[in-house]
Steps between C-alpha positions, in 0.01 A plus 500: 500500500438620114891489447504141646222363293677646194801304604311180520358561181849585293678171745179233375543657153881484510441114669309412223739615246772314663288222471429471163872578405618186716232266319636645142846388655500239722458147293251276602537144604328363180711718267848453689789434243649178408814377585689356253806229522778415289622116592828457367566115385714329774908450443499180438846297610521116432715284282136339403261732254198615730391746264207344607469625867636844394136530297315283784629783766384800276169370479475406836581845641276647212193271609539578853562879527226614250217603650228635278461915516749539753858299391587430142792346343725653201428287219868335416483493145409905509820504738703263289760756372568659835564134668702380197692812594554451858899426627604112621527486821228692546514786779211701682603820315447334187204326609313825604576693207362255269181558723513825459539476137183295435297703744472250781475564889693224597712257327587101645799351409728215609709204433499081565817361545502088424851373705523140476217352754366824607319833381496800634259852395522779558255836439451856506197713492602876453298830429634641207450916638704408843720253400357306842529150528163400657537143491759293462533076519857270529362159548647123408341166411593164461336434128341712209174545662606651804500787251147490465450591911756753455308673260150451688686627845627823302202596353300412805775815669447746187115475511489538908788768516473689220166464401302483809331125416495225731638199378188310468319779318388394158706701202306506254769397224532538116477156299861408469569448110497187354815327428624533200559146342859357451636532152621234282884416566723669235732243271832593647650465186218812342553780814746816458876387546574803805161362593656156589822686675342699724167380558499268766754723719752325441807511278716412219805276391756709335736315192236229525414264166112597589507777751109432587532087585843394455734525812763228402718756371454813665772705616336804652155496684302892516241575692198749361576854510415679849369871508778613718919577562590210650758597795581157617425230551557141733412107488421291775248276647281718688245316629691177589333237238850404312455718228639836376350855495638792286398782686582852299396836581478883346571777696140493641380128465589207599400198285581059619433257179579140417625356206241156480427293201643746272300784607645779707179577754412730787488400849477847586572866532656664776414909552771697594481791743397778286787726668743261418710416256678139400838486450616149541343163511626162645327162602690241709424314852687646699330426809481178455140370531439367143351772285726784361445865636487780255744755574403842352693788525358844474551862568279779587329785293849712658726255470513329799518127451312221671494141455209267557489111493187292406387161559210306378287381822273228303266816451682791376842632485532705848791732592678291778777813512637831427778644540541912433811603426638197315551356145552115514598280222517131480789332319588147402792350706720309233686329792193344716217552195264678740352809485677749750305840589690847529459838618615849508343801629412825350562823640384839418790690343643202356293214301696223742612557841701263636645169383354203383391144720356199428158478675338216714141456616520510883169467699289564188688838440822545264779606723860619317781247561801441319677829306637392127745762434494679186666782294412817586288538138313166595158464674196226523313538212773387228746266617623164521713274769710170473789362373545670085874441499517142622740525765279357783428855594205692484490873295247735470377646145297798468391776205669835533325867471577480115389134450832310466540152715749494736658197697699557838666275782321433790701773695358736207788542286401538155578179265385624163269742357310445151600763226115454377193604634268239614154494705283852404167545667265803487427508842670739696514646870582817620521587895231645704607794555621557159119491440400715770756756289344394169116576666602860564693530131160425377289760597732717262507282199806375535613123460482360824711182450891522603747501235562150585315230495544128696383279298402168595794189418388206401531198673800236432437113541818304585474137435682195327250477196734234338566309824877463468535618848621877425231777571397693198339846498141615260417845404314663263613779321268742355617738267443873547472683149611830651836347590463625886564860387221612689518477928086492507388322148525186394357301170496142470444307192617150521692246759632218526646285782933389540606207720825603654814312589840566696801380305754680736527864352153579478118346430424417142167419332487165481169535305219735436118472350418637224317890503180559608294784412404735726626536873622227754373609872541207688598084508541287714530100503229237578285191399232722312324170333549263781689296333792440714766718321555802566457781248601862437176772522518872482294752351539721184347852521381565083304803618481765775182709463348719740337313748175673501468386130563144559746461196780352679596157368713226653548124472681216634740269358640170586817364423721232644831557547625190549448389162799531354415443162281808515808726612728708261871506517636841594733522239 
C-alpha cells in the first residue's frame, strides 16, 4: 500500500511536470504565428496596355487574403528587388523561391491572357516549404471584368482551403493605398533617345532618315532585345483573325507577338515542359481549319526527341498532339506555295531512323504518307524540295555533316556540292545512348560528350523571290571564327544571307545582305507588318549568357527580300 501511494505521488508530480512543460511549448490560440503571402503581379498578355489590371489584381488579392493577426501580406515595395528579379515566363520553381527569399508562407502568382474577344486567367496558390499547389484557377470571360469574378472566386478558394474561412466571413483587410496620381505626359521630343526605342515594346527602323518617327525610308525593321537564345522561330496566323503572328522560342520558352502599329507586342508566353528542350519551330495550317498550328520540336533531358503541336482554342494555346519519337519540319512548297509538313523518326543509336515522309493530318492525328527520298547524309531538319535546276523536275537540297549545300536528282544522285560552308548553328544532338555512355563517363570526371557532335542544319527556303518562273534557293551563312577545326566548338561572329541560282554547272549567289553582327539562328518568310508583302524575319543571337543569369540577348530583324533595290550584287 505505502509503495503504491509513493507511486501516485512521484506519477501526479511527474503529471504535473509534464504539464507545465507542454504549456511552455504548446502555442496558444491568441499567440499562433502569422502567415505571411507573397502575391506575385499577374503576367499580363494583350496587345492593349493593362498595366492597369496587373495593379487592380495585386490589390485585390492583397485586400482579400489579409486578415488581421493571423494572414499578412509581403509588402511589394520591400519585395521589389526579388520580383524585378524573377524569370519571364514565370515558373512555380521560381515563384516559390522568391517566397522563400522574402520569408513568406505562400506565394500567388498568375497570368491574364487578352486574345482578341476573350480573356482568360489563370492562378496558383503554392506553399513555399512544400512546393504544394493548394489552389489553383483556369477560368475565361467574355470582357475585362470577368476578371474581377475571377479574382473574387480565387480568393473565395484560398481563404476556405487554405485558410480555414468561409467565404462569407468578414477579412478584416488593410486599407489598400491610394493611387498614386498620373504624371504629366513627357514632350516626346525631351525623353532619353533608347528611351523612345524600346519603351513602348516595340521596335526600331534600321537606315531610316529618323529612326524614332520616320518609316518612309526604312530598310530594316528590329524588334527590342529579348533576354534569351533565340532557337527558332515561325509566322503565321494563329488564331484565325487575318493577321500574322511571329511566334519564337528559347530552348525553354515559348513566346507568340504581333507586329501592330509599329509596336512589336505580346499576346503571350507559352511554358515549355521543364524536361524538354526546343529544337525547332514552325507555324503553318496544316490542318486546314483557319488558324496556323505551332509545330515544336523537342527532345528529352537524354536525348530522345518528341514533337508537340499547339493550337490556340479562343482561350489558350492547348496541345492538340504529340508525337514521341519524331522531329517534324514544315517547308514552303515553291511549286503549289503551301506549306507541306514532314517527318522523320529518331532512333536510339542513331539521331534518325528511317527515311523521311511528308505528313498529313488524318482523323485529328498526323499519320506518315508519302517518302521523299534523300541522300544518305540528308534528314528533316535541314532540307529543301522542288524544282532548283529548272528542268520540270523536282531535286532535293540538303546541308552535309560539315555544312556544305548539296543538290541531287530526284533518284538521289548528287548534282553539285558547294566548296563553301554555309548554315552553322550551335545546337547540336547526340544519340541516347551515347548519353547513357556519357552519364557513366561522368561519375569519373571525364567529358561525357562523344567526339562528335550533330549539329543542327539550318533550314533552306526554295522559292522564286524574283518571279521569273525559276525557283531560287536562301541561306544564311554564318561564319565560324575557328574555321571548323574543332568537331565540338564553334564561334560565330557575324552572318549574312546568299540567294542562290542554277546556271547549269552549279548554284551561284545571285545576291547576298550585307553582315550582321552577332549570330543568325533562324528565318523564315512571312507578312510580319500585315501589309500584304511578304518579308524576310530571322533572329540574330548578340549574346549567349548563362541562363540562370539572364544575360542572353537576341533580337529580330525584318527585311524584305523582294526589294530589289535593297539587294547586293554578288560580284
Amino acid at each position: 500500500m505505502t509503495e503504491t501511494l509513493n507511486y501516485l505521488r512521484r506519477f501526479r508530480r511527474g503529471g504535473l511536470f509534464l504539464v507545465l512543460a507542454l504549456l511552455m511549448v504548446w502555442p496558444s490560440p491568441g499567440l499562433a504565428e502569422v502567415r505571411r503571402v507573397l502575391v506575385v503581379p499577374f503576367s499580363i498578355h494583350s496587345d492593349q496596355d493593362m498595366s492597369f489590371l496587373q495593379k487592380g489584381i495585386t490589390a485585390m488579392l492583397s485586400s482579400r487574403l489579409t486578415d488581421l493577426g493571423k494572414v499578412a501580406m509581403i509588402d511589394q515595395a520591400a519585395a521589389e528587388e526579388t520580383l524585378q528579379a524573377l524569370p519571364k515566363p514565370l515558373t512555380r520553381v521560381a515563384a516559390v523561391e522568391a517566397g522563400r527569399k522574402v520569408g513568406a508562407d505562400y506565394v500567388a502568382f498568375g497570368s491574364l491572357t487578352v486574345f482578341g474577344n476573350s480573356i482568360s486567367t489563370d492562378a496558383r496558390f503554392v506553399e513555399t516549404a512544400t512546393s504544394t499547389v493548394m489552389v489553383t484557377l483556369n477560368d475565361t470571360g467574355q470582357s475585362k471584368g470577368d476578371v474581377i469574378n475571377h479574382i473574387n472566386h480565387f480568393a473565395g478558394e484560398v481563404n476556405t482551403r487554405v485558410f480555414g474561412r468561409s467565404s462569407g466571413e468578414t477579412v478584416s483587410a488593410a486599407p489598400a493605398p491610394a493611387p498614386a496620381a498620373s504624371p504629366a505626359p513627357a514632350d516626346p521630343d525631351q525623353m532619353n533617345p533608347e528611351k523612345k526605342i524600346w519603351g513602348s515594346d516595340g521596335g526600331m527602323r534600321i537606315k531610316a532618315t529618323n529612326p524614332d518617327t520616320d518609316y518612309s525610308d526604312a530598310k530594316l525593321w528590329r524588334s527590342r532585345r529579348f533576354k534569351m537564345v533565340i532557337e527558332g522561330l515561325g509566322m503565321g496566323d494563329v488564331d484565325g483573325d487575318g493577321n500574322t503572328e511571329v511566334v519564337f522560342a528559347s530552348e525553354k520558352e515559348a513566346s507568340v507577338y504581333r507586329l501592330k502599329d509599329n509596336g512589336f507586342l505580346k499576346v503571350t508566353d507559352i511554358e515549355l515542359s521543364p524536361r524538354l528542350v526546343c529544337l525547332t519551330v514552325d507555324v503553318a495550317d496544316i490542318n486546314g481549319n483557319g488558324k496556323a498550328e505551332i509545330y515544336l520540336t523537342l527532345r528529352s533531358e537524354n536525348y530522345f526527341p518528341r514533337a508537340a503541336v499547339l493550337e490556340w482554342d479562343g482561350t489558350a494555346f492547348q496541345t492538340i498532339h504529340t508525337a514521341p519519337s519524331w522531329y517534324l519540319r514544315v517547308l514552303h512548297d515553291p511549286q503549289s506555295g503551301r506549306a507541306r509538313l514532314y517527318g522523320q523518326k529518331g532512333g536510339t543509336r542513331s539521331i534518325f531512323a528511317g527515311p523521311v515522309y511528308s505528313m498529313a493530318w488524318i482523323n485529328g492525328v498526323i499519320e506518315p504518307q508519302d517518302r521523299i527520298k534523300l541522300p544518305k547524309e540528308g534528314n528533316v531538319l535541314g532540307f529543301a524540295y522542288g524544282d532548283m535546276t529548272h528542268d520540270g523536275v523536282e531535286n532535293s537540297m540538303i546541308f552535309t555533316p560539315k555544312d556544305e549545300l548539296r543538290l541531287s536528282t530526284a533518284s538521289g544522285r548528287e548534282e553539285w556540292t558547294s566548296a563553301e560552308k554555309y548554315g552553322g548553328k550551335y545546337a547540336y544532338l547526340i544519340t541516347a545512348e551515347e548519353y547513357r555512355k556519357g552519364q557513366k563517363l561522368s561519375r569519373t570526371f571525364i567529358d561525357p560528350l562523344p567526339d562528335q557532335l550533330f549539329f543542327i542544319p539550318q533550314r533552306i527556303i526554295m522559292t522564286d523571290f524574283d518571279q521569273d518562273g525559276r525557283n531560287e534557293a536562301l541561306v544564311v551563312k554564318n561564319e565560324d571564327v575557328t574555321g571548323g577545326l574543332m568537331s565540338r566548338v564553334r564561334s560565330y561572329r557575324e552572318g549574312r544571307f546568299e540567294c542562290l541560282d542554277w546556271d547549269n554547272v552549279g548554284l551561284r549567289a545571285l545576291w547576298r545582305t550585307r553582315k550582321f553582327s552577332g549570330y543568325i539562328s533562324d528565318y523564315n518568310l512571312g507578312d510580319i507588318d500585315n501589309d500584304g508583302k511578304t518579308e524576310l524575319v530571322f533572329a540574330v543571337v548578340k549574346k549567349i549568357g548563362d541562363p540562370m543569369s539572364g544575360d542572353s540577348k537576341s533580337y529580330l530583324v525584318s527585311w524584305d527580300p523582294y526589294q530589289q533595290a535593297d539587294q547586293a550584287p554578288a560580284q
